[in-house]
C-alpha positions as CSV (number, residue, x, y, z in Angstrom):
1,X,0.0,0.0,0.0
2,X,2.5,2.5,1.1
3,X,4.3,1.5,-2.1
4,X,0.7,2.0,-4.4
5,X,0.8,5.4,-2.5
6,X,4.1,6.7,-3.1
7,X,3.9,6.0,-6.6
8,X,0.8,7.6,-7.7
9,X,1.4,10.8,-5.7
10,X,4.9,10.4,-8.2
11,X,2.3,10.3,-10.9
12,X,0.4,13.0,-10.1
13,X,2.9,15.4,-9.6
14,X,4.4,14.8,-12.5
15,X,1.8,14.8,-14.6
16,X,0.0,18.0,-13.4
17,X,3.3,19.4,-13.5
18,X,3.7,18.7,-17.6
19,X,1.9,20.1,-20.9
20,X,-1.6,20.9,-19.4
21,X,-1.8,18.2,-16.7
22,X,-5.4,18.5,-15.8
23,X,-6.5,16.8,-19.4
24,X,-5.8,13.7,-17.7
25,X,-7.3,13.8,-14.1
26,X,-10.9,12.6,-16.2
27,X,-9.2,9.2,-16.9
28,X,-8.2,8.5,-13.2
29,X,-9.9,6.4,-10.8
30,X,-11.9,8.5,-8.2
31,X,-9.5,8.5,-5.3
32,X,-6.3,8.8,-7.4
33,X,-8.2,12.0,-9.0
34,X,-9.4,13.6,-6.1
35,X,-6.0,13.6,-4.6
36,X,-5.1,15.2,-8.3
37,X,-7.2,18.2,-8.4
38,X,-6.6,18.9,-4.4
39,X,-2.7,19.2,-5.9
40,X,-3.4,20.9,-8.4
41,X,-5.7,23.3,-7.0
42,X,-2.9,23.9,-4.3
43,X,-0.5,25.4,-7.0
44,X,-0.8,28.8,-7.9
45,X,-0.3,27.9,-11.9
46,X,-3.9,27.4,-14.0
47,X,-3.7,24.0,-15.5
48,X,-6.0,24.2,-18.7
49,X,-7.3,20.9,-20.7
50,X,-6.0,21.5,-24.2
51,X,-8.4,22.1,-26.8
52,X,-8.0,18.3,-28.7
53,X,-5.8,18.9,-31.9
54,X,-6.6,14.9,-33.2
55,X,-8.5,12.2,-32.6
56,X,-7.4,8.6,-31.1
57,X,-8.0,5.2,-30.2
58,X,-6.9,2.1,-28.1
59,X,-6.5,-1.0,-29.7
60,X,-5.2,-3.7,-27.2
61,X,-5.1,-3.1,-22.9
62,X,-3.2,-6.1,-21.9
63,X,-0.5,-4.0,-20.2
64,X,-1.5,-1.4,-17.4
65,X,0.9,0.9,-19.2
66,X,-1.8,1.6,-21.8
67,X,-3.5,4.3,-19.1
68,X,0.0,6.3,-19.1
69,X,0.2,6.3,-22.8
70,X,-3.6,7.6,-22.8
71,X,-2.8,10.3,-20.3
72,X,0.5,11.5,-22.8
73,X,-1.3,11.6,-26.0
74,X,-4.6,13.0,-24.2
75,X,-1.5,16.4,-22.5
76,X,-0.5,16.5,-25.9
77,X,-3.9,17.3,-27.4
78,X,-5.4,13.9,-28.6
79,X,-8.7,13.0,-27.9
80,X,-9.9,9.0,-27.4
81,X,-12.7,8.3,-29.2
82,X,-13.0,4.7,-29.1
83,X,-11.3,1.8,-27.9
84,X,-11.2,-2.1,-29.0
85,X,-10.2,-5.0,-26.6
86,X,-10.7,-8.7,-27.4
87,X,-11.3,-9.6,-23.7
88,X,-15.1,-8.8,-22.2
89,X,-13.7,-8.4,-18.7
90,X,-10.5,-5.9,-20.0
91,X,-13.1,-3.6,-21.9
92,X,-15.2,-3.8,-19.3
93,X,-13.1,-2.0,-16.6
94,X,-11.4,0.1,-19.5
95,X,-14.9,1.4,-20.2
96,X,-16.1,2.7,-16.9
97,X,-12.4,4.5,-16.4
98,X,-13.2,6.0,-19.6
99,X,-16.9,6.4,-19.9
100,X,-16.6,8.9,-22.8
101,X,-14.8,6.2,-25.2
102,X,-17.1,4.7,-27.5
103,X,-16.3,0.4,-27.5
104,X,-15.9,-0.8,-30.6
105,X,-17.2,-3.8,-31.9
106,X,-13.7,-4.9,-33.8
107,X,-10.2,-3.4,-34.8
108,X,-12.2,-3.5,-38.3
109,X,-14.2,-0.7,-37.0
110,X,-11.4,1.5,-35.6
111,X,-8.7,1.3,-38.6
112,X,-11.6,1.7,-41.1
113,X,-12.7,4.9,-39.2
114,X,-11.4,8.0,-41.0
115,X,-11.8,10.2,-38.5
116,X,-9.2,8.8,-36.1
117,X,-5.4,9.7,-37.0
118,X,-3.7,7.4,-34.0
119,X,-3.9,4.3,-32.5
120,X,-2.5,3.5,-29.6
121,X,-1.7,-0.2,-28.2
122,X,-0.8,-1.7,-25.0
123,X,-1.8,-5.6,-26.3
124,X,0.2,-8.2,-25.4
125,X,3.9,-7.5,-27.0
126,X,3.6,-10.8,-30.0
127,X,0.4,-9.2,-30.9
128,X,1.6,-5.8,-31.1
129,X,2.8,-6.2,-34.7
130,X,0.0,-6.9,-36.6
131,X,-2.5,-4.2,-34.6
132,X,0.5,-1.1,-35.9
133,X,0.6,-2.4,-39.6
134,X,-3.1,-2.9,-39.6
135,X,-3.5,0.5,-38.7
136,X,-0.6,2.4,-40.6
137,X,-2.0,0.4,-44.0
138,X,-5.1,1.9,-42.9
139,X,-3.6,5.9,-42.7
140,X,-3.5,5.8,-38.8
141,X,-0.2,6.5,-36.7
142,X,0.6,4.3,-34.4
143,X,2.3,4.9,-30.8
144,X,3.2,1.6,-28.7
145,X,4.8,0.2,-25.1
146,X,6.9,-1.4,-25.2
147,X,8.3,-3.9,-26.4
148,X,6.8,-2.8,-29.7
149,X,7.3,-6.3,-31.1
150,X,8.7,-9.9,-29.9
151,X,10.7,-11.0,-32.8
152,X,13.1,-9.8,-35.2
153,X,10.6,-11.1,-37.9
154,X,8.2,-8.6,-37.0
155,X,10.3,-5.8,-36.4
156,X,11.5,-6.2,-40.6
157,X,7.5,-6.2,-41.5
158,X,6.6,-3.3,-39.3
159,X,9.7,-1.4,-40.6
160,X,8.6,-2.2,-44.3
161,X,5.0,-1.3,-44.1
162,X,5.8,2.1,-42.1
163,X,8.4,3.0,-44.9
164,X,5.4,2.5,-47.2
165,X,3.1,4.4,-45.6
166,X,5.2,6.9,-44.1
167,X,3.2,6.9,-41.3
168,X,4.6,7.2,-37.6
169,X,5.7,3.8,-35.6
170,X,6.3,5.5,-32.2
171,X,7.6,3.7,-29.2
172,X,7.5,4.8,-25.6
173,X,10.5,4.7,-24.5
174,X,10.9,5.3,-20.0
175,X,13.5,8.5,-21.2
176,X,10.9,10.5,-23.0
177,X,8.3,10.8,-20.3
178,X,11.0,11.1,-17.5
179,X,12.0,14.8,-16.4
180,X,15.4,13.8,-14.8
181,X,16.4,11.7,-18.1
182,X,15.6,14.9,-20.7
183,X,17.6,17.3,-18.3
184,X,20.4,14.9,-18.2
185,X,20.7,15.1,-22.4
186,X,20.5,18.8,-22.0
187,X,23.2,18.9,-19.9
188,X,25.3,16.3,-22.0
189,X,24.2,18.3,-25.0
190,X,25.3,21.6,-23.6
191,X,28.8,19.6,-22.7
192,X,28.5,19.2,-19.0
193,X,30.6,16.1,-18.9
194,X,32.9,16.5,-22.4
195,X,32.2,14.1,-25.0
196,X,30.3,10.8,-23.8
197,X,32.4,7.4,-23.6
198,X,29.7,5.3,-22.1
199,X,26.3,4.3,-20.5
200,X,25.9,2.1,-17.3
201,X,22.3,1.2,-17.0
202,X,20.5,-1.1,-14.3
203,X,16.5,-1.9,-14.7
204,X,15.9,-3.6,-11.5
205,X,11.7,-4.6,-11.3
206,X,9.8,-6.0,-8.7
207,X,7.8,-9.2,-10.1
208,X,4.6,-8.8,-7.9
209,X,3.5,-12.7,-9.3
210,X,-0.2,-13.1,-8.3
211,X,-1.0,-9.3,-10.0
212,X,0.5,-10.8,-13.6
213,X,-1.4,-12.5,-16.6
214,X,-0.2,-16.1,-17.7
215,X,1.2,-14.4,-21.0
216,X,4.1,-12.4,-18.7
217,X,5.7,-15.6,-18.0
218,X,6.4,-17.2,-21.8
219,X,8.9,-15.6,-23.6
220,X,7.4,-16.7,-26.8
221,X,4.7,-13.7,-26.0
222,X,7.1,-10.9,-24.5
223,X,10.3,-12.0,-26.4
224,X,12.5,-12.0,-23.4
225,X,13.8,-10.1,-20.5
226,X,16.1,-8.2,-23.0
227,X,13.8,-7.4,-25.1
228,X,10.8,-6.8,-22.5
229,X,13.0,-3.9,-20.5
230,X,16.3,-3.5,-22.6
231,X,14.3,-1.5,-25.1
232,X,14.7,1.6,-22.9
233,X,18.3,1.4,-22.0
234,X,19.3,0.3,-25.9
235,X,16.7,3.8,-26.3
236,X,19.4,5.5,-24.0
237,X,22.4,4.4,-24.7
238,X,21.6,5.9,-28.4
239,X,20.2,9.0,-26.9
240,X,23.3,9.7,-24.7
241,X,26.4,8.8,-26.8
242,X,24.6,10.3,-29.9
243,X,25.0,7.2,-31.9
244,X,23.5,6.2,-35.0
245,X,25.2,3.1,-35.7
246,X,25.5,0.1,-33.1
247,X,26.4,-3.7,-32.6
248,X,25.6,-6.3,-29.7
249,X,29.3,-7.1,-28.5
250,X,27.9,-9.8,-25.7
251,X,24.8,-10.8,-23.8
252,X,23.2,-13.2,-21.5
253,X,19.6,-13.7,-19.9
254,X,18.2,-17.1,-18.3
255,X,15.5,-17.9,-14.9
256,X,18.0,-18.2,-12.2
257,X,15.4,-17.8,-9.4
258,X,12.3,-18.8,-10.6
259,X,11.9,-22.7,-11.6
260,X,8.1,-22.5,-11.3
261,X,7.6,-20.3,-14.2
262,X,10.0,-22.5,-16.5
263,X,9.0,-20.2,-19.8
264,X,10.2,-16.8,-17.8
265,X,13.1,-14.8,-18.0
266,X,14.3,-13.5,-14.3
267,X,17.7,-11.8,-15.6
268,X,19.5,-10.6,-18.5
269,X,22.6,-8.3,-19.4
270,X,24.5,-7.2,-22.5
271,X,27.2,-4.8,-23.8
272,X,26.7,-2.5,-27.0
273,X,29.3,-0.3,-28.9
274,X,28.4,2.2,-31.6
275,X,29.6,5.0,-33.5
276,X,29.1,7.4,-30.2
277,X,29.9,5.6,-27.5
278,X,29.8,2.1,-25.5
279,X,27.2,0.9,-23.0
280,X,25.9,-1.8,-20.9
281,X,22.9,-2.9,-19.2
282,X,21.5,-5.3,-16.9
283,X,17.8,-5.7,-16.6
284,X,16.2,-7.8,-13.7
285,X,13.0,-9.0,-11.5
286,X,15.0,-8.7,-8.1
287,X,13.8,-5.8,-6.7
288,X,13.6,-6.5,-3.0
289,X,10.5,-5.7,-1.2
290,X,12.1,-3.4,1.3
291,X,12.4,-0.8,-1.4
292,X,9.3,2.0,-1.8
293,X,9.4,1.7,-5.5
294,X,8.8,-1.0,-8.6
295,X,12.5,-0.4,-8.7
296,X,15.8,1.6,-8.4
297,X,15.6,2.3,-12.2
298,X,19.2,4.2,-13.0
299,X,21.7,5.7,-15.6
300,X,25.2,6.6,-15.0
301,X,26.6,8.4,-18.6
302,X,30.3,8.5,-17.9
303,X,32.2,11.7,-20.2
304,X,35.8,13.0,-20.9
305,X,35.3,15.8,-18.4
306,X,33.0,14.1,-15.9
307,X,29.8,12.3,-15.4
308,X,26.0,12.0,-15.1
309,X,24.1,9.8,-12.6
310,X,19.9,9.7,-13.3
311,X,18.0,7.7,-10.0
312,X,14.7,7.9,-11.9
313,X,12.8,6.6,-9.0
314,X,13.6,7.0,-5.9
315,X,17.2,8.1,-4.0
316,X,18.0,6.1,-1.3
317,X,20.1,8.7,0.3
318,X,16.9,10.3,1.7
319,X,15.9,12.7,-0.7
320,X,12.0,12.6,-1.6
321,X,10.2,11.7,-4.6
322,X,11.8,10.6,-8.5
323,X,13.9,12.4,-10.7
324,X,17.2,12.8,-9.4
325,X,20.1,13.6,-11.4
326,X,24.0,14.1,-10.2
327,X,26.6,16.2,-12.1
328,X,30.2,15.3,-11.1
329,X,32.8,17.8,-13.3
330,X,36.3,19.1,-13.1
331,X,35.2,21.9,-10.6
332,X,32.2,20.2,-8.3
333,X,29.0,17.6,-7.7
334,X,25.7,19.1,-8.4
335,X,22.6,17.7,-7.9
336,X,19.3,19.1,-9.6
337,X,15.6,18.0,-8.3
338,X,14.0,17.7,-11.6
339,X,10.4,16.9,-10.4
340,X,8.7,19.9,-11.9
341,X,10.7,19.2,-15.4
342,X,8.5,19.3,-18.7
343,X,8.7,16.3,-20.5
344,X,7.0,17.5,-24.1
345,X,7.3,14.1,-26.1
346,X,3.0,13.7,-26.0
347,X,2.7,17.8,-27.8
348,X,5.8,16.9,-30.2
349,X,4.3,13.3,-31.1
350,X,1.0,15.2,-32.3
351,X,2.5,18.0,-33.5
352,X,4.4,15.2,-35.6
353,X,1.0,14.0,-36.4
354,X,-0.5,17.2,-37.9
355,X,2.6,18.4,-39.3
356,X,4.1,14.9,-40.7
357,X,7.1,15.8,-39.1
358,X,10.0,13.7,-36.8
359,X,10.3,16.2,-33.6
360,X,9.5,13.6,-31.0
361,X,11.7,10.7,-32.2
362,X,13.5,9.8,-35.0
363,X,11.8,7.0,-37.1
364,X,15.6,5.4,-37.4
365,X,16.4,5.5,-33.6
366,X,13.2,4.8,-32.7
367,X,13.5,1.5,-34.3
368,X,17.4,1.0,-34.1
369,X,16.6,0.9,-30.1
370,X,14.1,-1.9,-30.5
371,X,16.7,-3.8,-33.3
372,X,19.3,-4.0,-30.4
373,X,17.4,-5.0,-27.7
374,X,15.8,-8.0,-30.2
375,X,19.3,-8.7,-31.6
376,X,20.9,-9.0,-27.6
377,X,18.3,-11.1,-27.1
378,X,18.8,-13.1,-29.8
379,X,22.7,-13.5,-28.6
380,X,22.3,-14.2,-25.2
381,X,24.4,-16.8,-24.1
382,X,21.7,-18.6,-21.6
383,X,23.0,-18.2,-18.2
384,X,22.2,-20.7,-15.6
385,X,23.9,-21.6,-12.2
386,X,24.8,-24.7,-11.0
387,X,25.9,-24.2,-7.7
């Protein structure tokens, strides 16, 4: 509970503190809302509800995550329509948290209607593929969780139909919606830390078993651990050395704790070079329950003329709340509380929309992050311990 707490009054803050926050308070659950507007209405700022700019849908709620990618699209000036889900009981909780989406009676009905320019998925990850090139044959845009796809396969037939359609494949990547991530690549781009050398990333998750569907346990529906999480880190290592270019040097992942789920991945690792910069990353379901977050998600971006540490959720020196980032240079250690940072990927993503423009993300690194994390995964040497 105390956990449920801390992390929703993260939420909240964050999100009344972005591109006009109150859009989303409609979408919450009564208590979590309530405890919204009494924050909001404590501030002195006036948080407006955009006027909608497009129209979208959901296709696919497997994943909670599909409410955050909602609230995002909804700041940035979308507007959700409509909303398909194959499971009764799914649509039926996704309808009364949204009683102002219309339910659709298929993904026919959604792709087919012309007056919705983005769909937006949360399914489970192997049927992610099919719902985005359904839907960019069909003129939408499509924005994802992630992993956007489970296989390699897929990722070659969604690239191919999006380069034929030119419409946008984005991915969510964790560094877009995180405040402490995008001041960190200002400072790196303003030279804080001279030129970048590498990345150090550790995704530690707590696996909470009896809240997860059967599907989270069978790699042959997420793909793998590295796949599953490494998207984001792949997404930042990218991001931070400025790379374009990029090879898996080594990688391992394997169920070194968890026999009774014999399809699941419990830990994984890898190490990347590119044309920027090197990286590594380990990704995990350790996260002991002692700690007052999912996890102690974090980035260390070592330079020439110093370094960069991102805690994302929590820092367990004491300090309240997400968002911490650490500047060590030639002269001192800074810290910067980045809590009330803007995080503008949901406004750039439909300004990308309207304008058929690439402000939010690159389509290249958007789907170079996703190739690396499928190709690590592909690589990894299976690790098990025989102690």
């Amino acid at each position: 509970m105390k956990e449920t707490q801390n992390n929703r009054r993260s939420f909240i803050k964050h999100a009344t503190n972005t591109l006009g926050g109150m859009a989303i308070l409609s979408a919450l659950p009564k208590n979590v809302r309530a405890n919204a507007i009494e924050y909001v209405s404590s501030r002195k700022e006036e948080f407006k509800l955009p006027a909608p700019r497009i129209k979208f849908a959901v296709i696919g709620i497997n994943h909670g995550h599909i409410h955050s990618l909602i609230a995002i699209v909804t700041r940035g000036g979308g507007e959700l329509v409509s909303f398909y889900a194959k499971e009764e009981a799914l649509a039926a909780e996704f309808a009364k948290r949204y009683p102002r989406a219309k339910l659709a009676r298929s993904e026919k009905e959604i792709v087919e209607d012309k007056t919705i320019q983005l769909v937006v998925s949360a399914a489970i990850p192997d049927e992610r593929a099919s719902i985005a090139i359904s839907a960019m044959r069909h003129g939408k845009d499509f924005m994802v969780d992630k992993p956007a796809v489970s296989t390699l396969q897929q990722l070659s037939e969604v690239r191919k139909v999006q380069k034929e359609t030119g419409r946008i494949f984005s991915i969510l990547y964790g560094r877009l919606e995180n405040p402490a991530s995008i001041k960190a690549g200002d400072l790196v781009k303003a030279g804080a830390i001279g030129k970048v050398i590498q990345t150090l990333a550790v995704a530690p998750h707590r696996i909470n078993p009896k809240t997860r569907p059967d599907w989270f346990f069978d790699i042959s529906r997420y793909g793998g651990i590295i796949n599953d999480i490494g998207s984001h880190q792949f997404d930042e290592f990218l991001f931070f050395t400025g790379s374009s270019k990029a090879e898996i040097v080594a990688a391992q992942a394997g169920n070194v704790h968890h026999p009774q789920y014999p399809a699941f991945q419990d830990f994984g690792d890898a190490m990347v070079t590119g044309n920027g910069g090197t990286g590594y990353l380990r990704v995990d379901w350790f996260t002991p329950d002692g700690l007052k977050s999912w996890g102690d998600d974090r980035i260390t971006i070592l330079g020439t003329d110093g370094y960069i540490e991102i805690r994302k959720n929590l820092d367990i020196a004491g300090r309240e709340g997400g968002h911490h980032v650490f500047l060590v240079d030639q002269k001192e250690t800074r810290y910067f509380n980045c809590d009330d940072g803007q995080t503008p990927y949901g406004q750039l993503l439909v300004d990308d929309i309207i304008n058929r423009t690439q402000t939010a993300m690159s389509q290249e690194h958007c789907f170079l992050a996703t190739e690396l994390a499928l190709k690590a995964q592909k690589q990894a040497k299976a690790l098990k311990f025989n102690g």
